[in-house]
C-alpha positions in Angstrom: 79.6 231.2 180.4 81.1 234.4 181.6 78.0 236.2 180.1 75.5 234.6 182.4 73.7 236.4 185.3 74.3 235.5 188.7 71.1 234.2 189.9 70.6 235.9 193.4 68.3 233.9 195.1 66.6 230.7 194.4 62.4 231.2 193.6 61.7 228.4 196.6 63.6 227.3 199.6 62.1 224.3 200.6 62.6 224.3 204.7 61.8 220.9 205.6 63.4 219.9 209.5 63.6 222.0 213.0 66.5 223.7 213.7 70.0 222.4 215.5 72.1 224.5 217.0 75.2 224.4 214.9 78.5 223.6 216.0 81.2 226.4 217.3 84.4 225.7 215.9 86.4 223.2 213.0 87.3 220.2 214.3 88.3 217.7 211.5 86.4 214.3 211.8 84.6 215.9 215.1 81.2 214.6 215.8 79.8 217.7 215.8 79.8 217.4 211.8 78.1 219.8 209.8 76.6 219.1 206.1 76.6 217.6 202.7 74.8 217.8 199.2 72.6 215.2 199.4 70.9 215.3 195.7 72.2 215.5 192.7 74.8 213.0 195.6 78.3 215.1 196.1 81.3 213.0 195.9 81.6 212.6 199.5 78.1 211.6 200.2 78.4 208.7 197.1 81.3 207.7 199.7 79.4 207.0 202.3 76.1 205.3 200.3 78.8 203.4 198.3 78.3 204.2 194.8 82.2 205.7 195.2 85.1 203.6 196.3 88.4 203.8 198.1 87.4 207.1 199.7 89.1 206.8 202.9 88.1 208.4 205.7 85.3 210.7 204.0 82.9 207.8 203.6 82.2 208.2 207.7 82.1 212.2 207.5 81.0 213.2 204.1 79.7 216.4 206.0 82.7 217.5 207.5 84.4 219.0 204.3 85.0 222.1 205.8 88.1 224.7 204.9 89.0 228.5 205.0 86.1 230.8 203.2 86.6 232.9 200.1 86.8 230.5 196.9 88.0 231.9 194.4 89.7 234.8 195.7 91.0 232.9 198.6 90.0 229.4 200.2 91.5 226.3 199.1 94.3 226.4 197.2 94.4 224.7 193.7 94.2 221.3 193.3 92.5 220.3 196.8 89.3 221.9 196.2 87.0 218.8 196.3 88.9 217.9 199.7 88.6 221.5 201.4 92.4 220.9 201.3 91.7 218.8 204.2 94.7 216.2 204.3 92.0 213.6 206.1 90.3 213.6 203.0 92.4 214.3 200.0 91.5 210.8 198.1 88.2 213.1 196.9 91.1 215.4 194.9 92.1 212.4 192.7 90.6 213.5 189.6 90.1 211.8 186.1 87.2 211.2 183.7 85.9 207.5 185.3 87.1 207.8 189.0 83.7 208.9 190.3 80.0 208.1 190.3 77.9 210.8 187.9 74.7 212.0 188.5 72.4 212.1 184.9 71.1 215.6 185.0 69.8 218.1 182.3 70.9 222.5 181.7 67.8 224.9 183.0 66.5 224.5 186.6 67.5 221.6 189.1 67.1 221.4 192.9 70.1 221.0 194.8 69.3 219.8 198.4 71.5 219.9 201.3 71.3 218.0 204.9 72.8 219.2 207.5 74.1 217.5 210.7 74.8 220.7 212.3 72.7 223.9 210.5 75.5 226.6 211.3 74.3 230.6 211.1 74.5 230.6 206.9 75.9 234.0 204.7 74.7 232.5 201.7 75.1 229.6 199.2 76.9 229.7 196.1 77.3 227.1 192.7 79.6 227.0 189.9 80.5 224.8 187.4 82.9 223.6 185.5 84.2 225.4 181.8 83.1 223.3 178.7 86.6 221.3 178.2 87.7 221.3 180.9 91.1 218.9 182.3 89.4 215.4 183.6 92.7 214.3 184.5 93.8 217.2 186.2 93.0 217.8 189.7 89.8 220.4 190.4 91.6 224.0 190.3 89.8 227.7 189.6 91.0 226.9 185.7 88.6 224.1 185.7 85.6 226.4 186.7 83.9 229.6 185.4 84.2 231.7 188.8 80.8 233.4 188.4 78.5 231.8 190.3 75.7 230.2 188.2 73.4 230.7 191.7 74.2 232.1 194.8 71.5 232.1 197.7 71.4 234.5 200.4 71.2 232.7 203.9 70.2 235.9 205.8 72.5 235.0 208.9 70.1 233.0 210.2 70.3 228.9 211.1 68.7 226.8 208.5 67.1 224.0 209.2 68.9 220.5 208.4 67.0 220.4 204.9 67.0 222.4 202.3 66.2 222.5 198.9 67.4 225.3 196.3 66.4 226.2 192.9 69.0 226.5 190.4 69.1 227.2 187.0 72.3 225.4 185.6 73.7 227.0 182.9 73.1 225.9 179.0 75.8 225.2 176.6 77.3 222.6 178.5 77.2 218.5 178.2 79.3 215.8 179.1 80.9 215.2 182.1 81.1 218.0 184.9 82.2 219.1 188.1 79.5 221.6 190.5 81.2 223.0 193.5 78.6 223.7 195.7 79.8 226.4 198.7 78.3 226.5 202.0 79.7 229.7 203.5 78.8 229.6 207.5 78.5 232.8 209.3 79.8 231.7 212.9 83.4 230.7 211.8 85.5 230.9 209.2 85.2 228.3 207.6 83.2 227.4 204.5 82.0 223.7 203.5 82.9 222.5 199.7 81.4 219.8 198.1 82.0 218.2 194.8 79.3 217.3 192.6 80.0 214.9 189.7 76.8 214.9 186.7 76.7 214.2 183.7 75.0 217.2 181.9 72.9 217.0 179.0 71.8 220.7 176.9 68.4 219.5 175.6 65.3 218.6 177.4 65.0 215.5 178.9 64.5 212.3 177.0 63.4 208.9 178.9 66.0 206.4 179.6 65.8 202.9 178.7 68.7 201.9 180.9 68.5 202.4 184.4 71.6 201.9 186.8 71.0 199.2 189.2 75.0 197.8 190.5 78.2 199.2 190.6 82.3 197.4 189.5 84.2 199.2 192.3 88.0 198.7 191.8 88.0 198.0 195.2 91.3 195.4 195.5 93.5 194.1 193.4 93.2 190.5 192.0 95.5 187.5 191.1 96.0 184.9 189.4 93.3 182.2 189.9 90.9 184.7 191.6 87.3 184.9 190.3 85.0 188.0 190.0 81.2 187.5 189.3 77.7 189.2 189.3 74.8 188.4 191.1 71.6 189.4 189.5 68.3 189.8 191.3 64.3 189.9 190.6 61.7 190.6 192.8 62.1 186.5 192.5 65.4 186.1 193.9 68.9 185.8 192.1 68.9 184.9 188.8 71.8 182.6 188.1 71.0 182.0 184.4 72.0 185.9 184.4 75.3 185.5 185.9 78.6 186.2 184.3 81.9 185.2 186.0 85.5 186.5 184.9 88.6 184.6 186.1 91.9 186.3 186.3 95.0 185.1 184.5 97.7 187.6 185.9 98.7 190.2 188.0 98.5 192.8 185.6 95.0 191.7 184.3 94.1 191.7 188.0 94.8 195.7 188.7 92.1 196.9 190.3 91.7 199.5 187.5 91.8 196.6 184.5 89.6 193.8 185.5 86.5 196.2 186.4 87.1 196.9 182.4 87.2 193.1 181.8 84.5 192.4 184.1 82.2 195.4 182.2 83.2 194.5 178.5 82.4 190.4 179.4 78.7 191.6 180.5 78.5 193.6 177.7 79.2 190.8 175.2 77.1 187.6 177.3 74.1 190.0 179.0 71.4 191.5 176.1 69.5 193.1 179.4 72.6 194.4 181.1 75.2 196.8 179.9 78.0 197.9 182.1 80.7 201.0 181.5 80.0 204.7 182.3 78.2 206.7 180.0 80.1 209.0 177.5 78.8 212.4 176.0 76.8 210.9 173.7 74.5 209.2 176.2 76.6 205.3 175.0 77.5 203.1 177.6 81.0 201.7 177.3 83.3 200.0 179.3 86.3 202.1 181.6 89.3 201.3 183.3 88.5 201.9 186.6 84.4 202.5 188.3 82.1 201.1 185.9 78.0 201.1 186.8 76.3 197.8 185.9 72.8 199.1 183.8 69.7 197.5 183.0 66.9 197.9 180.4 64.0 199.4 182.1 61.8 196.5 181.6 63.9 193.6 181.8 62.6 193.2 185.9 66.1 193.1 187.1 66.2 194.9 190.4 70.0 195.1 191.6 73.3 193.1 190.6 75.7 193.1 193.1 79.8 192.2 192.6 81.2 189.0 194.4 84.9 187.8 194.9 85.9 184.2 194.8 89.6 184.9 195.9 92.3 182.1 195.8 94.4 181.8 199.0 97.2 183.1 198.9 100.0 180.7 198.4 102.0 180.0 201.9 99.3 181.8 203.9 96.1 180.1 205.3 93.5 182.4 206.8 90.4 180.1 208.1 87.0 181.3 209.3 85.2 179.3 211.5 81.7 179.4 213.6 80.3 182.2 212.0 76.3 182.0 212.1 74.4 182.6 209.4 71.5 184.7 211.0 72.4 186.4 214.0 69.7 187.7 216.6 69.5 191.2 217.6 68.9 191.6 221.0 67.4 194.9 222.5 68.4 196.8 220.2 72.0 195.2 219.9 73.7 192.8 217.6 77.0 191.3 217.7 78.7 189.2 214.6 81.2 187.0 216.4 83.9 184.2 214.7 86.9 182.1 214.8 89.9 182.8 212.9 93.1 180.5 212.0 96.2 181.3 210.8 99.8 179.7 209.8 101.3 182.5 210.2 101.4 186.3 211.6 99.1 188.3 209.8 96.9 191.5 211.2 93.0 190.1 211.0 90.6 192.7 210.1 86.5 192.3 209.6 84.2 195.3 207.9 80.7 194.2 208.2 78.6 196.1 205.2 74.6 197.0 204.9 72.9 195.4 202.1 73.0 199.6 200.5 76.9 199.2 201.1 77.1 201.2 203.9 80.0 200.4 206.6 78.3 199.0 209.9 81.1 197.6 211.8 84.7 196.7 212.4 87.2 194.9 214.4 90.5 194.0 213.8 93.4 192.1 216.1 97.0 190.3 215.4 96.8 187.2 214.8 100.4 184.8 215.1 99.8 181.1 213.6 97.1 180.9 215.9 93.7 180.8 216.9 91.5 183.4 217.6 88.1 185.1 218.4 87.0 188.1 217.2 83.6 190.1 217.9 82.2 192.6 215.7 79.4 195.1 217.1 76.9 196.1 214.6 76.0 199.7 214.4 72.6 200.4 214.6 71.4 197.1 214.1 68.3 196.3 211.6 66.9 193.2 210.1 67.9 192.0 206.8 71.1 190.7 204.9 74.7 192.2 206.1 78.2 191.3 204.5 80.7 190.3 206.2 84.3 190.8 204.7 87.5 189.3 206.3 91.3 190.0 205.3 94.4 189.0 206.3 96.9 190.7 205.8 100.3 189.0 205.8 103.7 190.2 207.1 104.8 188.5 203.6 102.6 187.1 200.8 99.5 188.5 199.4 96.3 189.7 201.4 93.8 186.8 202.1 90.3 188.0 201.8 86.9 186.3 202.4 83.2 187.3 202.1 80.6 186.3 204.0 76.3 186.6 203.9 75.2 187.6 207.5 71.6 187.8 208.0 69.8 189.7 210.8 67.0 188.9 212.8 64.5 190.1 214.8 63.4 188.8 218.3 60.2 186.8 217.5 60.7 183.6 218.2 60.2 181.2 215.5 57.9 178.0 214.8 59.7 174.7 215.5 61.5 173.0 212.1 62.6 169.6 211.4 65.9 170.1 210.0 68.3 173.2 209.4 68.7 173.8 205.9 70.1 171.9 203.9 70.8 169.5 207.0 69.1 165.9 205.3 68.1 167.5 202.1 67.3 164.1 200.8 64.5 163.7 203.4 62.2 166.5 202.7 58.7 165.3 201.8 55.4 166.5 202.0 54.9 168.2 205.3 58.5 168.7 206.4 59.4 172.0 208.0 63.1 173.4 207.8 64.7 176.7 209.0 66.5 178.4 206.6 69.4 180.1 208.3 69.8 182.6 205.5 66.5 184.3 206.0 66.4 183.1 209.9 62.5 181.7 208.6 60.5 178.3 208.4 59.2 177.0 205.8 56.8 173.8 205.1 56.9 171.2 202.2 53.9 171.6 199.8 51.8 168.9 199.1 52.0 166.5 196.6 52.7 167.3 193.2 54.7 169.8 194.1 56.6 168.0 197.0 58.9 166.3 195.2 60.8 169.3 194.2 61.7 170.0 197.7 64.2 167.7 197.6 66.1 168.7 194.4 68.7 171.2 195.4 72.7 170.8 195.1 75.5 173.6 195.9 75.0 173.9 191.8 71.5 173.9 191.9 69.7 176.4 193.9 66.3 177.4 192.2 64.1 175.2 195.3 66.3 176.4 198.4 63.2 177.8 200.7 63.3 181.0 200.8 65.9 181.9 198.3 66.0 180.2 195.3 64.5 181.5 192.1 61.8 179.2 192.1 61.3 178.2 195.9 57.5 178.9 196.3 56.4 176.6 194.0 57.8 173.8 196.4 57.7 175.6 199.8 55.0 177.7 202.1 56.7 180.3 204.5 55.3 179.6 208.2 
């Protein structure tokens, strides 16, 4: 490694957006913000899409990981590289060999592209990478990386604009798993940006891959006894519930948020033939981790995305009900709010996160509750239609934390036809001709005729594959109006 030329300049900059005027000074979390590796995704920008968990604060300003200029020689110190040694975001210097997402990539050239919120003046670039053997379970320090440079680009003092795209040649030698610190050095402060890039590097050309990642085991909580964890796997039909596998847990320390991801992965592994779930090691296997595992799928099994979902037992002593929450919700020039009723038995601090259907946070509220009830109001950022989650937690002055999930769907503002019933309001009626709104979707849809209108009728909690709309099989009884 120590042998290899410094690469001076990419051989295209791709300048992609009109310039911004950059921000003047450091402010941590300041609006202002600044930038972030967006491809191969940095560790704080796989915060805020979701494909990293318990990030804290960086998954709202994955582009503000700014600190002092001057890596190696000066800069962060040790240990608090992947944070800037910036104490608002020092969850990104936990380090081990499963704790983040990994980006598949190969050694010779790959394009590294930045975005930029605020394109400050620029004295150049710079990229290096971590020594073969490195410590995984040591926190990032200059003993982790080869302190040459593997490409530095010149930024000429001049604003970039908020894309760009550089051409690096990534050293060869390496595989496995790797850190790339990618340096943004500004020219208007002193300050320098440092972001964290987590790949897994193969040395030989690249070879097509018949599993594709399509879902993610975050250890996002900690689980109980009596608490249930189960996928949900989609096709361009709907979810497949024949695909499903379901875990429950049997004890507190099964139920560590860094064992039953393991649990949950090694149980796909053994029901699933199209999915396999674990991280991929060195030698390109999939296995099962304590900790993040990514859910995978064979290329041409059809399975679009398989999401996680929590069937959580209440905590015993505390009840936390949720009440009048609408399943599809209007936006409204532009605006959108998710409102609800909450009950309690005792004192416990309410919280809501409401969640895109990509994961990414787009609201939150939170208010003291005393063995009461209560209304809480959630405004959606930046409102679009489609399907939101909606998760509520209670957390107790004693006991466990209560937590409940919810499907929200957003709608848009045209009006829709006139239904005969609200799904699945007099399921047992549906013939021929009827019309129900499905609140999931916020559509209508019409009964077939007969043969097919006899299915309409033929759904349960258990049984889903008719449900207009949503069920696996729903257009072969039902016509969207």
């Amino acid at each position: 490694m120590a042998n290899l030329p410094v690469l001076p300049h990419v051989s295209k900059l791709s300048l992609l957006a009109a310039s911004l005027m950059a921000a003047n000074s450091f402010v941590s979390l300041s609006v202002e913000a600044h930038g972030y590796v967006l491809s191969p995704e940095s560790r704080s920008y796989a915060c805020k899409t979701g494909n990293n968990a318990s990030c804290g604060a960086v998954q709202w300003e994955p582009q503000s990981v700014e600190g002092p200029s001057g890596f190696p020689e000066s800069g962060p110190e040790d240990g608090k590289l992947a944070s800037a040694a910036n104490g608002a975001f020092s969850p990104l210097d936990v380090q081990s060999p499963v704790r983040w997402s990994k980006t598949d990539i190969n050694a010779g050239w790959q394009q590294f592209t930045w975005q930029f919120t605020a394109n400050h003046v620029t004295r150049n670039w710079r990229y290096y990478i971590t020594r073969q053997g490195w410590d995984q379970n040591q926190a990032l320090s200059r003993a982790s990386f080869d302190l040459a440079p593997f490409c530095v680009v010149d930024g000429g003092m001049v604003q970039p604009p908020k894309l760009v795209t550089h051409d690096c040649y990534v050293p060869e030698g390496l595989s496995g798993y790797h850190v790339i610190l990618a340096v943004w050095q500004v020219g208007d402060t002193s300050n320098s940006f440092y972001n964290a890039i987590d790949v897994n590097l193969s040395s030989g050309p690249g070879i097509p891959n018949e599993w594709q990642d399509v879902g993610d085991i975050n250890p996002s909580l900690d689980l109980k006894a009596g608490d249930k964890v189960m996928t949900r796997v989609f096709d361009a039909n709907g979810e497949q519930l024949s695909k499903q596998t379901k875990i429950t847990i049997t004890d507190a320390t099964q139920g560590d948020k860094q064992n039953w991801p393991f649990l949950l992965a090694s149980t796909i592994n053994a029901q699933q033939s199209q999915l396999n779930a674990g991280q991929k090691n060195a030698a390109g296997s999939i296995m099962p981790v304590y900790g993040k595992n990514d859910i995978f799928t064979l290329t041409d099994s059809g399975i679009e995305r398989v999401e996680v979902e929590f069937d959580l037992a209440p905590a015993p002593g505390n009840q936390l009900n949720v009440t009048s929450l609408a399943d599809a919700i209007q936006i409204n020039d532009g605006a959108a709010q998710v409102s609800f009723d909450v009950t309690t038995n005792s004192a416990m601090q309410v919280s809501a996160y409401l969640f895109n259907h990509d994961g990414v946070a787009s609201g939150f509220v939170s208010q003291a509750v005393n063995n009461t009830n209560a209304s809480l109001v959630l405004d959606v950022v930046a409102p679009k239609v489609g399907h939101y989650h909606l998760q509520v937690k209670g957390e107790p002055q004693q006991g466990d934390v209560i937590q409940q999930n919810f499907d929200v769907f957003l709608k848009d503002e045209l009006p829709v036809p006139e239904a005969d019933f609200v799904f699945p309001a007099e399921v047992t009626r549906y013939v021929t001709g009827t019309k129900v709104l499905q609140p999931k979707t916020g559509k209508v849809y019409q009964c077939k005729p007969f043969p097919y209108g006899g299915y309409c009728m033929q759904w349960s909690a258990s049984a889903t594959s008719y449900e207009p709309g949503v069920g696996a099989s729903w257009a072969v009884a039902w016509t969207e109006l």
